[in-house]
Backbone and ligand atoms as CSV (ligand in chain L), in Angstrom:
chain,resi,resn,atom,element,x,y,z
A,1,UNK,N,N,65.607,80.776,103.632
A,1,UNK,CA,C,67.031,80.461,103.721
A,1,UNK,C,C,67.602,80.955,105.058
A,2,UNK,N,N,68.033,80.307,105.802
A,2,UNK,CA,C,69.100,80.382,106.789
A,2,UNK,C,C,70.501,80.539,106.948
A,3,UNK,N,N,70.951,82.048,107.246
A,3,UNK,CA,C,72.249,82.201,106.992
A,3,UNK,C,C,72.762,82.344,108.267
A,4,UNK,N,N,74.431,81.605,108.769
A,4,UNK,CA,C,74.429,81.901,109.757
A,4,UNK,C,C,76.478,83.138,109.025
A,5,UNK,N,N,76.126,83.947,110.416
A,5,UNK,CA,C,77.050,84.705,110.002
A,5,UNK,C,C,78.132,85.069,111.119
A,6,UNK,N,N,79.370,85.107,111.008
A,6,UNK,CA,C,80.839,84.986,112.142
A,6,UNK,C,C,81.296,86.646,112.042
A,7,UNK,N,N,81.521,86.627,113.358
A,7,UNK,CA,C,81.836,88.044,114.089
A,7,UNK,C,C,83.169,88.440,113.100
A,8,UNK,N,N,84.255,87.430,113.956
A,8,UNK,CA,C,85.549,87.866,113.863
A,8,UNK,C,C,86.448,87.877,112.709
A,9,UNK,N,N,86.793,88.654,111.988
A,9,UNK,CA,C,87.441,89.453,110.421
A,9,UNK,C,C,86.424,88.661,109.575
A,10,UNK,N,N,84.939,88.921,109.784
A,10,UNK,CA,C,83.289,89.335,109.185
A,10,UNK,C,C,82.819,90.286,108.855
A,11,UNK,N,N,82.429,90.440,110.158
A,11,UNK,CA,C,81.653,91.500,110.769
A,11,UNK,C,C,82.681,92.739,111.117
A,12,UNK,N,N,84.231,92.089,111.651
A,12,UNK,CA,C,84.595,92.944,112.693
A,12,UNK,C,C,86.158,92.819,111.919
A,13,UNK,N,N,87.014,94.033,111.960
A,13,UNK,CA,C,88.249,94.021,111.916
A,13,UNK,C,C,89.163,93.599,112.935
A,14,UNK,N,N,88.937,92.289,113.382
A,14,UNK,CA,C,89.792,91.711,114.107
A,14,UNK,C,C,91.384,91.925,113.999
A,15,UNK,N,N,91.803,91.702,112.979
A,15,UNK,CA,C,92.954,91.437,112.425
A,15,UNK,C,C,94.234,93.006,112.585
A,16,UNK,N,N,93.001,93.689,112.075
A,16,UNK,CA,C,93.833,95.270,112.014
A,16,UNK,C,C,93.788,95.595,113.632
A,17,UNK,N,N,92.824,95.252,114.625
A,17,UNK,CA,C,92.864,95.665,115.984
A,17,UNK,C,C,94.488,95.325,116.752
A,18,UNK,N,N,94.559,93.451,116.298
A,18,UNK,CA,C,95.679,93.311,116.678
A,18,UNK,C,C,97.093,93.957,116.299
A,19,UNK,N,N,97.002,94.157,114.979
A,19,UNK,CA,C,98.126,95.369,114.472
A,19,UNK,C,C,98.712,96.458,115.057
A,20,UNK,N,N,97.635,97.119,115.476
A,20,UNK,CA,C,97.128,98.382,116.083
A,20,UNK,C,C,97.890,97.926,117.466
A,21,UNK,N,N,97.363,97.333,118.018
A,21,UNK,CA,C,97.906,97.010,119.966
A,21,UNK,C,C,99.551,96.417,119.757
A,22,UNK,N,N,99.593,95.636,118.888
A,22,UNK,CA,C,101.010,95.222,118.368
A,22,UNK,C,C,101.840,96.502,118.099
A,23,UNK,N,N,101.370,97.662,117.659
A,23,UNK,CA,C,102.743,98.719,117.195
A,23,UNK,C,C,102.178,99.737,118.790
A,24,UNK,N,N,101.416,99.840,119.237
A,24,UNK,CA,C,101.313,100.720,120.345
A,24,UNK,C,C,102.297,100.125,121.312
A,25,UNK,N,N,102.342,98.985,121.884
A,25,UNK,CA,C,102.842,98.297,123.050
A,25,UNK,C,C,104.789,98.042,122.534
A,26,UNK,N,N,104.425,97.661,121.470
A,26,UNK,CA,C,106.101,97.683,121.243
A,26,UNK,C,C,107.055,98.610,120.006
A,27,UNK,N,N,105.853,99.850,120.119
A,27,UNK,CA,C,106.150,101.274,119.293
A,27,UNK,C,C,106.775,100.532,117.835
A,28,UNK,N,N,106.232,99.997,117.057
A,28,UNK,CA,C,106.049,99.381,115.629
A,28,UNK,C,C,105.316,100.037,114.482
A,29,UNK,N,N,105.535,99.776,113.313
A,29,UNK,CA,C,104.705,100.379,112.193
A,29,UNK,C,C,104.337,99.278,111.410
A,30,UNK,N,N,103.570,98.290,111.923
A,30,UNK,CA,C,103.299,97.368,110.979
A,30,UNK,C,C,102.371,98.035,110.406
A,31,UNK,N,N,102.542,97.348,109.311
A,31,UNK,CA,C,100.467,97.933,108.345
A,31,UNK,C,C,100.147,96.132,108.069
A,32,UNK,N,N,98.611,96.507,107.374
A,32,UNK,CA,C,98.269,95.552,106.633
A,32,UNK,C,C,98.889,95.192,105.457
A,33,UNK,N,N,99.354,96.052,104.424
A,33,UNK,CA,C,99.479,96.247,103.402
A,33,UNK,C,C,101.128,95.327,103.382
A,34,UNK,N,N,101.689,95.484,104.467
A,34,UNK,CA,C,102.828,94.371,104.736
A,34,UNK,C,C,103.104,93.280,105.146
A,35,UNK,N,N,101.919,92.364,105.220
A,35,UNK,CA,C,101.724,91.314,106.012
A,35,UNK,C,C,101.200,90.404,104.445
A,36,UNK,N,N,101.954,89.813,103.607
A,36,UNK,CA,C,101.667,88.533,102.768
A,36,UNK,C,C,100.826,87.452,103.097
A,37,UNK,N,N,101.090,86.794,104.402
A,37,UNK,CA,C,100.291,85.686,104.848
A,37,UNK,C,C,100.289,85.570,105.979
A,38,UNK,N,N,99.310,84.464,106.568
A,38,UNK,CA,C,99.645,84.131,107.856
A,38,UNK,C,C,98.542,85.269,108.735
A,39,UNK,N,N,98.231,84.782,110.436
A,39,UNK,CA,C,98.032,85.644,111.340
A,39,UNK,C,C,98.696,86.278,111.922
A,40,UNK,N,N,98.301,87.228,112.106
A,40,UNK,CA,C,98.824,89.036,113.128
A,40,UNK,C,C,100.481,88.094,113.512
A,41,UNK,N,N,100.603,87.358,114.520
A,41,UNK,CA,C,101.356,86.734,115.467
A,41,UNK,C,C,102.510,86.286,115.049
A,42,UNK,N,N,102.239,85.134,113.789
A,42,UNK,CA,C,103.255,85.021,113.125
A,42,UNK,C,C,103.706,85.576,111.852
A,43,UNK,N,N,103.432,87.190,112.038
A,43,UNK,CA,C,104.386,87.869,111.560
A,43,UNK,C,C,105.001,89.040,112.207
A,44,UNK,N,N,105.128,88.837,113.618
A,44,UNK,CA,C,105.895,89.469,114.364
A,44,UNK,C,C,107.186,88.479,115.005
A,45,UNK,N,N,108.072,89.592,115.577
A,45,UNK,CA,C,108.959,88.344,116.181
A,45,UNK,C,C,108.712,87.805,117.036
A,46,UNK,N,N,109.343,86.960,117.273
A,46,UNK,CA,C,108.899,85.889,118.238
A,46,UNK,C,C,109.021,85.748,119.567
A,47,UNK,N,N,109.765,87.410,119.966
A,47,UNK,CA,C,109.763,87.539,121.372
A,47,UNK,C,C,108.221,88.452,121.672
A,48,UNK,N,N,108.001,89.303,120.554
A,48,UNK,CA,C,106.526,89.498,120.770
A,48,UNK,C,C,104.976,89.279,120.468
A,49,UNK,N,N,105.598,87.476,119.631
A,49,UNK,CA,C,104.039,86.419,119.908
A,49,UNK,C,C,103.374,86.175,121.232
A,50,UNK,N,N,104.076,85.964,122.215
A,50,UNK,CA,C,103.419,85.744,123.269
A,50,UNK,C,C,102.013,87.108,123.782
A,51,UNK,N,N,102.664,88.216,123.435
A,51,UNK,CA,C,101.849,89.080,123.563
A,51,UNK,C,C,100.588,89.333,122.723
A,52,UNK,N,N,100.768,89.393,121.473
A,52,UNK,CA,C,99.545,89.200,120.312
A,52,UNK,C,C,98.616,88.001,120.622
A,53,UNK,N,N,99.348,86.621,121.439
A,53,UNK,CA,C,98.020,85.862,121.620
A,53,UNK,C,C,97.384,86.293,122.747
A,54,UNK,N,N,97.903,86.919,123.336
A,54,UNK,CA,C,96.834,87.261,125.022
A,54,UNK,C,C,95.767,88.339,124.694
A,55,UNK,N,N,96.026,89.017,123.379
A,55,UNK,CA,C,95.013,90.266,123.101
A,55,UNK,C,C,93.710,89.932,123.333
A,56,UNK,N,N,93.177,88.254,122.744
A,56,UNK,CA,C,92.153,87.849,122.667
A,56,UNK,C,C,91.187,87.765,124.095
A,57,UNK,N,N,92.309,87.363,125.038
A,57,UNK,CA,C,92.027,87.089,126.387
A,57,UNK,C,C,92.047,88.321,127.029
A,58,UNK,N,N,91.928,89.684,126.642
A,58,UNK,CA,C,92.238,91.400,127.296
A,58,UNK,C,C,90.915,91.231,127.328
A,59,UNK,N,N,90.367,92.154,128.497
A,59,UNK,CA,C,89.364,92.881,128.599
A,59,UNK,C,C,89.459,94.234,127.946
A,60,UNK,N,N,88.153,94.178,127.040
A,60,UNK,CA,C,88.046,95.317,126.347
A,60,UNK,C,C,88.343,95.153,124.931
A,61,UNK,N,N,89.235,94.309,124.410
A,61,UNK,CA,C,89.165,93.565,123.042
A,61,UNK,C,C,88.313,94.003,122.218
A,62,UNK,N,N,87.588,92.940,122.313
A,62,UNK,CA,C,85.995,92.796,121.481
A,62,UNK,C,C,85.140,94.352,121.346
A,63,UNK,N,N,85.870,95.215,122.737
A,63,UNK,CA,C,84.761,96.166,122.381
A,63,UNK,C,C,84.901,96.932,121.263
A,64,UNK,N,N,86.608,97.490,120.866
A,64,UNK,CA,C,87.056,98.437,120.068
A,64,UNK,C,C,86.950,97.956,118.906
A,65,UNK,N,N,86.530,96.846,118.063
A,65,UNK,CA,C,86.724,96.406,117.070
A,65,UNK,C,C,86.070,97.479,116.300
A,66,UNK,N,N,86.566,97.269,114.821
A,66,UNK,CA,C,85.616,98.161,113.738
A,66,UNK,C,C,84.575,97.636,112.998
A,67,UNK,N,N,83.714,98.015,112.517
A,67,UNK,CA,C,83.045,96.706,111.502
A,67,UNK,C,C,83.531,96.450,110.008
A,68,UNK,N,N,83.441,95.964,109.295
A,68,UNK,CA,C,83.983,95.394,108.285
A,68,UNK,C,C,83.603,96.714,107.388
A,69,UNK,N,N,83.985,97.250,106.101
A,69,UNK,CA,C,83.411,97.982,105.483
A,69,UNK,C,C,82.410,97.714,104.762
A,70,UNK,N,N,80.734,98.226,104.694
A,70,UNK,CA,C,79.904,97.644,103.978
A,70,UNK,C,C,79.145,96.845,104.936
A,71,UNK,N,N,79.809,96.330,105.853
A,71,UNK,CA,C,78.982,94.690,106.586
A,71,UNK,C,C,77.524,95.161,107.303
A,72,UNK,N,N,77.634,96.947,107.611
A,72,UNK,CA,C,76.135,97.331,108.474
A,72,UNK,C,C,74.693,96.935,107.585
A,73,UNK,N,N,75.147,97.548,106.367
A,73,UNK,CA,C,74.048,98.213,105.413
A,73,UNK,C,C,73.891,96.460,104.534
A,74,UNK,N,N,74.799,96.400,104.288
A,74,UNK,CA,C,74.247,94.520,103.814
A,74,UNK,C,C,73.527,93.561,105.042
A,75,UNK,N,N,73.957,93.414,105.843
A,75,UNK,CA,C,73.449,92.740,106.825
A,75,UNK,C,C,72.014,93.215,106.858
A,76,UNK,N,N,72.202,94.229,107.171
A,76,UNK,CA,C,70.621,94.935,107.461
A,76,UNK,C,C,69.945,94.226,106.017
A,77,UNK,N,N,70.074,94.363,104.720
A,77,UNK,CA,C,68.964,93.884,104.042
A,77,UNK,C,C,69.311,92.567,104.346
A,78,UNK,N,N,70.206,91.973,104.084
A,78,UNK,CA,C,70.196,90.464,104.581
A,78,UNK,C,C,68.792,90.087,105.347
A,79,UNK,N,N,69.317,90.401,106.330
A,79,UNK,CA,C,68.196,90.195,107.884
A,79,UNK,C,C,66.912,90.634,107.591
A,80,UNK,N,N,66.772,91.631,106.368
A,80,UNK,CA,C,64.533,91.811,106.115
A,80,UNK,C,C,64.891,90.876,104.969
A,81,UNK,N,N,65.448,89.802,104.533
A,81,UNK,CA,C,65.197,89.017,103.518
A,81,UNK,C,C,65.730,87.411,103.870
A,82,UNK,N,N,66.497,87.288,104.772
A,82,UNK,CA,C,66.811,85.572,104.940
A,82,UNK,C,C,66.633,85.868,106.693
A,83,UNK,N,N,66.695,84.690,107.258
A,83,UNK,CA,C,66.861,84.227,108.844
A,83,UNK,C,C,68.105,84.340,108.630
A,84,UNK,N,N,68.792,85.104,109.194
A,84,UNK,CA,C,69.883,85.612,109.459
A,84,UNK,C,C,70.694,85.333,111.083
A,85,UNK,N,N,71.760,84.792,111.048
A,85,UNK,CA,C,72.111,84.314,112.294
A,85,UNK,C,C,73.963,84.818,112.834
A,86,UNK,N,N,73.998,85.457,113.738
A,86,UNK,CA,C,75.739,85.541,114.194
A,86,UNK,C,C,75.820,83.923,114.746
A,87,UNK,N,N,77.230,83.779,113.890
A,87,UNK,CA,C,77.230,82.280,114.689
A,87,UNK,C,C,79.133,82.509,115.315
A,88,UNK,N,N,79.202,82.869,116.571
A,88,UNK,CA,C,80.655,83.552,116.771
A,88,UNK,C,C,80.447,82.626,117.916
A,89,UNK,N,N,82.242,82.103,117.818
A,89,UNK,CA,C,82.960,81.381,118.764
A,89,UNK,C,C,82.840,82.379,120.181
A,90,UNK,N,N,82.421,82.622,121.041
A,90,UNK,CA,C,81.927,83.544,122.105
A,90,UNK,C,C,82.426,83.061,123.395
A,91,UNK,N,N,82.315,81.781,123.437
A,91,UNK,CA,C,82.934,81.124,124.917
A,91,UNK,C,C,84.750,80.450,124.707
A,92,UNK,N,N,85.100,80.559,124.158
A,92,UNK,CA,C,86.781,80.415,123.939
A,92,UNK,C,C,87.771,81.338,124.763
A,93,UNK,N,N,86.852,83.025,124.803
A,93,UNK,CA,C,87.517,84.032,125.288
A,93,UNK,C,C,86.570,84.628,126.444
A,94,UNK,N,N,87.425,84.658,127.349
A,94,UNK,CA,C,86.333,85.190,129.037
A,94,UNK,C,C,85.739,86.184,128.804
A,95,UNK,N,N,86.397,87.170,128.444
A,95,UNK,CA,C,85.500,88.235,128.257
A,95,UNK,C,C,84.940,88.452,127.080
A,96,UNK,N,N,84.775,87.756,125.572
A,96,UNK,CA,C,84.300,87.934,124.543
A,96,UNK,C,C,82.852,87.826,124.261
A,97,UNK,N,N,82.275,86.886,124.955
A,97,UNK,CA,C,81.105,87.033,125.545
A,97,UNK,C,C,79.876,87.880,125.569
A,98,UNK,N,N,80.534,88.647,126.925
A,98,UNK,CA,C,79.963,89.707,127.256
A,98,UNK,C,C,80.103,91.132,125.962
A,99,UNK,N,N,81.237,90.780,125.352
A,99,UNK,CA,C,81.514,92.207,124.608
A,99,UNK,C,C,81.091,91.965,123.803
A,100,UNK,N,N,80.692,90.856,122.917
A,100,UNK,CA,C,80.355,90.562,121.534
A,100,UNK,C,C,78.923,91.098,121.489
A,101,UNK,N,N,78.334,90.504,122.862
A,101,UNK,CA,C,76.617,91.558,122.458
A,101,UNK,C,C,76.918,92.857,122.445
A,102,UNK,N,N,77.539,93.618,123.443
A,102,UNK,CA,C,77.478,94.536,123.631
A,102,UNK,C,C,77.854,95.320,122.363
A,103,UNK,N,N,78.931,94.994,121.553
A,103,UNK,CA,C,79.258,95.721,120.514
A,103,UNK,C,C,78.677,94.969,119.445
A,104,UNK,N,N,77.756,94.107,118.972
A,104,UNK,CA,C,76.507,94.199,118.347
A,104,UNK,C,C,75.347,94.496,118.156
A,105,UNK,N,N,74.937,95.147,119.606
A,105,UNK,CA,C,74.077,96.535,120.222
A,105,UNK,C,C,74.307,97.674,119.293
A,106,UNK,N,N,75.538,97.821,119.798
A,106,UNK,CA,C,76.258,99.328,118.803
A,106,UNK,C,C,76.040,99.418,117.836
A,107,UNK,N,N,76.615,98.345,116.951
A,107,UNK,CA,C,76.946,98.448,115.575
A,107,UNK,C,C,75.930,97.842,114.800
A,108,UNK,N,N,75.141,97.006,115.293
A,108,UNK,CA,C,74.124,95.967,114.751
A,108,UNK,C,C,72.842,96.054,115.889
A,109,UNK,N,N,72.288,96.968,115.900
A,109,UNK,CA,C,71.338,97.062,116.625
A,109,UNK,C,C,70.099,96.148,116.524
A,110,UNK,N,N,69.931,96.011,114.845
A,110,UNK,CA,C,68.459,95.171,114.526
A,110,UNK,C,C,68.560,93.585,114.498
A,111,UNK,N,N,69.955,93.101,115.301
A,111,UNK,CA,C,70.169,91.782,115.441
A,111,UNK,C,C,69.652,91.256,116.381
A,112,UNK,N,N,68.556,90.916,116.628
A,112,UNK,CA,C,67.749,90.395,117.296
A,112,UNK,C,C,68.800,89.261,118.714
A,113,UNK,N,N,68.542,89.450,120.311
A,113,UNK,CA,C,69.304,88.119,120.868
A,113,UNK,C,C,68.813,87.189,120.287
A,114,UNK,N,N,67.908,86.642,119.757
A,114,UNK,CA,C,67.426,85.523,119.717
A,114,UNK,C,C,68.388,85.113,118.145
A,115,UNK,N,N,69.064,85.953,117.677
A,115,UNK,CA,C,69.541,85.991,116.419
A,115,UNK,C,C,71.077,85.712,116.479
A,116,UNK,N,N,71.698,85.680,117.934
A,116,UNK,CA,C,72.767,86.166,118.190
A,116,UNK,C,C,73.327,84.375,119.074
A,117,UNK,N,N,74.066,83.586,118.322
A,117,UNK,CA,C,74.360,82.739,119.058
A,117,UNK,C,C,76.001,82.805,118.783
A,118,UNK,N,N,75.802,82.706,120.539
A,118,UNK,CA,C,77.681,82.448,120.876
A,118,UNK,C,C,77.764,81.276,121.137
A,119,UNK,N,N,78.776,80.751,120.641
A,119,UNK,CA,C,78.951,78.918,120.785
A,119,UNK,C,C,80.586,78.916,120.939
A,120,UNK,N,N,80.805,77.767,120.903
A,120,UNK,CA,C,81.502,76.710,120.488
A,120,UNK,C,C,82.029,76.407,119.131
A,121,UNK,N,N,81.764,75.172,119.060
A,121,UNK,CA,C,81.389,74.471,117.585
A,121,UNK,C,C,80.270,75.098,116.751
A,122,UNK,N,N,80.799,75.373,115.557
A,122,UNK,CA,C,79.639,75.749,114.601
A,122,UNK,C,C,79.548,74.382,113.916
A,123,UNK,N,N,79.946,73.537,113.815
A,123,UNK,CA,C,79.129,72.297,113.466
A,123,UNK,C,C,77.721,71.556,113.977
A,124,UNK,N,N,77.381,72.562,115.049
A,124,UNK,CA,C,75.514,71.482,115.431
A,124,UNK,C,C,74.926,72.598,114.636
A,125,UNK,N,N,75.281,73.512,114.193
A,125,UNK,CA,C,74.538,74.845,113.401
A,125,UNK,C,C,73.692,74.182,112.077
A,126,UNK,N,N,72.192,74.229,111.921
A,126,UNK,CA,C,71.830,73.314,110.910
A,126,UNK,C,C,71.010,74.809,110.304
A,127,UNK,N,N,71.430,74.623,108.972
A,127,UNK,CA,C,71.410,76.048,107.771
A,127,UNK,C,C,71.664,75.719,106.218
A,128,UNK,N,N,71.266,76.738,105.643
A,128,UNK,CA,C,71.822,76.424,104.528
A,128,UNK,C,C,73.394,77.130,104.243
A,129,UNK,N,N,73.670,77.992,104.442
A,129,UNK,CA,C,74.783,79.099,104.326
A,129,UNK,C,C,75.473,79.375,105.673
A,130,UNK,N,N,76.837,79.230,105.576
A,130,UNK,CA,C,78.217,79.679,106.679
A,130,UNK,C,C,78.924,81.078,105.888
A,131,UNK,N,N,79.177,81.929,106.522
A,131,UNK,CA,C,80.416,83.090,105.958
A,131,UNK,C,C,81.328,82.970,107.225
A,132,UNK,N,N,82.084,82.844,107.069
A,132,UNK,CA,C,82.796,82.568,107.959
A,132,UNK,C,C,84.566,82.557,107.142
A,133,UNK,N,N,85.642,83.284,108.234
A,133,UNK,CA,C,86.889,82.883,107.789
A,133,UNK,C,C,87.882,81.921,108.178
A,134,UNK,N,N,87.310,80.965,108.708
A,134,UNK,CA,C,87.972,79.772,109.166
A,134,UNK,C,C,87.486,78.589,108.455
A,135,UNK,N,N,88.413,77.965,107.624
A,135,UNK,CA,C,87.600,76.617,107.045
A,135,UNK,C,C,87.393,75.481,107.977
A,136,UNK,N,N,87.613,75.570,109.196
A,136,UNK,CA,C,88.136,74.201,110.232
A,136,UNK,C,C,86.372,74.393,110.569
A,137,UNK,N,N,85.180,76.195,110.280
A,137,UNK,CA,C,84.682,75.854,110.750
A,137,UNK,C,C,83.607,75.572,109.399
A,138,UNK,N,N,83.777,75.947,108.428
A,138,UNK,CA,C,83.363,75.879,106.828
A,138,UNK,C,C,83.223,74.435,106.711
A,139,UNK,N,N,84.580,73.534,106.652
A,139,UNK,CA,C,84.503,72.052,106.564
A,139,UNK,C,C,83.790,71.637,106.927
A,140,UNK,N,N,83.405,71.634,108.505
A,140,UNK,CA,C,82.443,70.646,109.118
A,140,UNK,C,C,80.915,71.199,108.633
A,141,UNK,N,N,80.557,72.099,108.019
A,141,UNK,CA,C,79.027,73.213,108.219
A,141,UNK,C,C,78.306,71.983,106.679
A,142,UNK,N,N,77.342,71.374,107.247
A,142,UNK,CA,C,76.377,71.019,106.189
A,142,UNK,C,C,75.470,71.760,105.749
A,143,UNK,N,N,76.256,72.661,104.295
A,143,UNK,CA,C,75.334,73.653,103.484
A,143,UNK,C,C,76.317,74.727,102.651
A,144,UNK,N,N,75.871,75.256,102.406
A,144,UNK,CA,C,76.937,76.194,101.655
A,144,UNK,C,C,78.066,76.664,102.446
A,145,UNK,N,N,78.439,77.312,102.018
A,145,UNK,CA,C,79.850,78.263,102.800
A,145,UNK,C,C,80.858,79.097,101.794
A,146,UNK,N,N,80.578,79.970,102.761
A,146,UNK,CA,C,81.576,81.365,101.684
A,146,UNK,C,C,82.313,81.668,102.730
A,147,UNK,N,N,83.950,81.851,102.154
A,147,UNK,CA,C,84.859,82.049,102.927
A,147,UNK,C,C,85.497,83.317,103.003
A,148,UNK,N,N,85.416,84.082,104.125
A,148,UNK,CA,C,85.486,85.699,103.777
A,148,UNK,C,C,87.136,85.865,103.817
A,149,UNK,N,N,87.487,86.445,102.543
A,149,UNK,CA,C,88.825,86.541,102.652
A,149,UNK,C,C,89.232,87.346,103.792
A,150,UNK,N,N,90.940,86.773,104.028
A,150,UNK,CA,C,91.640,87.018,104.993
A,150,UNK,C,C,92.971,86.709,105.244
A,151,UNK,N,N,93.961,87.393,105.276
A,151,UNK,CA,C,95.520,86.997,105.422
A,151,UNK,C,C,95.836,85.632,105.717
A,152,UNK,N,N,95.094,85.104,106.679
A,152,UNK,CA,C,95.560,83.817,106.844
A,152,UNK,C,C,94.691,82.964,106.051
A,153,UNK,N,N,94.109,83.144,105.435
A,153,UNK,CA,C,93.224,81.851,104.559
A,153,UNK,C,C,93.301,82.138,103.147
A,154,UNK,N,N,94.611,82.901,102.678
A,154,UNK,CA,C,94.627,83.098,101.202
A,154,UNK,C,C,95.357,81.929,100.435
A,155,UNK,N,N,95.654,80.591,101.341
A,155,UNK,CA,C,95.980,79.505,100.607
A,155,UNK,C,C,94.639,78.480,100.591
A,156,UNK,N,N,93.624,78.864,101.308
A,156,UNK,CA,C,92.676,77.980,101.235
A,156,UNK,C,C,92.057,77.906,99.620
A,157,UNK,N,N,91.164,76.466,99.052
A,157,UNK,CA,C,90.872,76.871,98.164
A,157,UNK,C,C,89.244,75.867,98.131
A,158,UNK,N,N,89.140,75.486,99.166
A,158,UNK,CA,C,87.553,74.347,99.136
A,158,UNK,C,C,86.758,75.186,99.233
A,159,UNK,N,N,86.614,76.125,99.094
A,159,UNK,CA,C,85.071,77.051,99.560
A,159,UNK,C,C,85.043,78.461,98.449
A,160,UNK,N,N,83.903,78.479,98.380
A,160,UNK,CA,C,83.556,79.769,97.424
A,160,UNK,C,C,84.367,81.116,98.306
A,161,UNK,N,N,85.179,81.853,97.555
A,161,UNK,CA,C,85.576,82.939,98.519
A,161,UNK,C,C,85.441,84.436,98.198
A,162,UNK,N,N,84.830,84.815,99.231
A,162,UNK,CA,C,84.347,86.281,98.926
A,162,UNK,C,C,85.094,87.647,99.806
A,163,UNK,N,N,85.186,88.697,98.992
A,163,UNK,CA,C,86.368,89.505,99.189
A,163,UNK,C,C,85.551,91.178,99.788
A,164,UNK,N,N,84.656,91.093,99.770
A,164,UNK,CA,C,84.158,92.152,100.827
A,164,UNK,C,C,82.324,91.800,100.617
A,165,UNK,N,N,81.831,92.737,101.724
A,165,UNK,CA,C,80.316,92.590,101.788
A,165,UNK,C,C,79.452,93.453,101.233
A,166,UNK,N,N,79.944,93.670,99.732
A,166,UNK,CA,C,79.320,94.149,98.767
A,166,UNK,C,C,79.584,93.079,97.565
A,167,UNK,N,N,79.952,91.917,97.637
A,167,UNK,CA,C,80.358,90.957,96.925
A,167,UNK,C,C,78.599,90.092,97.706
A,168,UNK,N,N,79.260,89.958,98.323
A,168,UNK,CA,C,77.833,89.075,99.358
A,168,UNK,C,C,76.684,89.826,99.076
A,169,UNK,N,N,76.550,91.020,98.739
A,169,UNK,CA,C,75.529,91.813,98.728
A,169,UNK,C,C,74.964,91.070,97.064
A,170,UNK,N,N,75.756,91.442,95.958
A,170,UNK,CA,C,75.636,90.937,95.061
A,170,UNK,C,C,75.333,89.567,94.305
A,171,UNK,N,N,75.634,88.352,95.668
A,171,UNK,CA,C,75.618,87.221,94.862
A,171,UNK,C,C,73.593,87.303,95.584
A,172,UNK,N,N,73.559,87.686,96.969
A,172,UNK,CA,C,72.412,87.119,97.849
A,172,UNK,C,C,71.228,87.927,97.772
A,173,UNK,N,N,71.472,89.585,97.128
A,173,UNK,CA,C,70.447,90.817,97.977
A,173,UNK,C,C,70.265,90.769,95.834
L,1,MG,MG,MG,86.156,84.633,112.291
């Protein structure tokens, strides 16, 4: 079995990073725990969206992320039991790239490069299994797909959806 698997609020606390740079830069107390729906962006005001979308485009981004809770120690058996694959949008953001190996070095050491594809489109991706929290990239994926919950995709409902990586641990390990 071939699983391919997505960096960003996956693997990685994307979501809380932006929070985090959002209350430092304009001295805020957002939490998670206050955010109902939607991404980071549009639930700030709207004089400081412009800023939450450029985070992506910062150097240094990608490096501070956290990993998901659980996502080291599952992955790892994952990877001695299926072909296991990062399948992360990598060229969208200039510097994401470069940081995405680097902080899968760190955190994911036994991820092989050859294991590690930064793309584009995850639609030429041919597998049986997507985890991923975007359905735009779930829809197009011929094969399964589990949709890792996430603030902005809690109205989605086409895809099996899984709520941490001890859930994944349970349906796959
Ligand atoms: Mg993602």
């Amino acid at each position: 079995m071939t699983i391919f698997v997505d960096m960003d609020e996956v693997l990685a606390n994307t979501y809380e990073r932006h929070i985090e740079l959002y209350n430092e830069e304009f001295d805020q107390d957002l939490k998670l725990e206050d955010i109902a729906y939607g991404e980071v962006w549009q639930n700030v005001p709207e004089a400081h969206q412009k800023s939450v979308h450029k985070h992506a485009k910062t150097k240094g981004f990608y490096l501070d992320l956290v990993p998901k809770k659980d996502s080291i120690s599952v992955m790892k058996a994952l990877y001695e039991k299926y072909e296991v694959y990062i399948a992360t949008a990598a060229t969208q953001f200039p510097y994401s790239l470069y940081e995405k190996s680097v902080w899968l070095e760190k955190h994911f050491p036994f991820i092989e490069w050859q294991h590690q594809i930064m793309c584009g489109h995850k639609f030429i991706l041919r597998g049986d299994l997507l985890i991923d929290d975007r359905t735009y990239n779930l829809n197009k994926f011929v094969g399964d797909t589990y949709l890792f919950n996430a603030k902005h995709n809690l109205k989605e409902q086409n895809h099996k959806r899984v709520y941490s990586w001890l859930e994944i641990a349970e349906r796959l390990l």
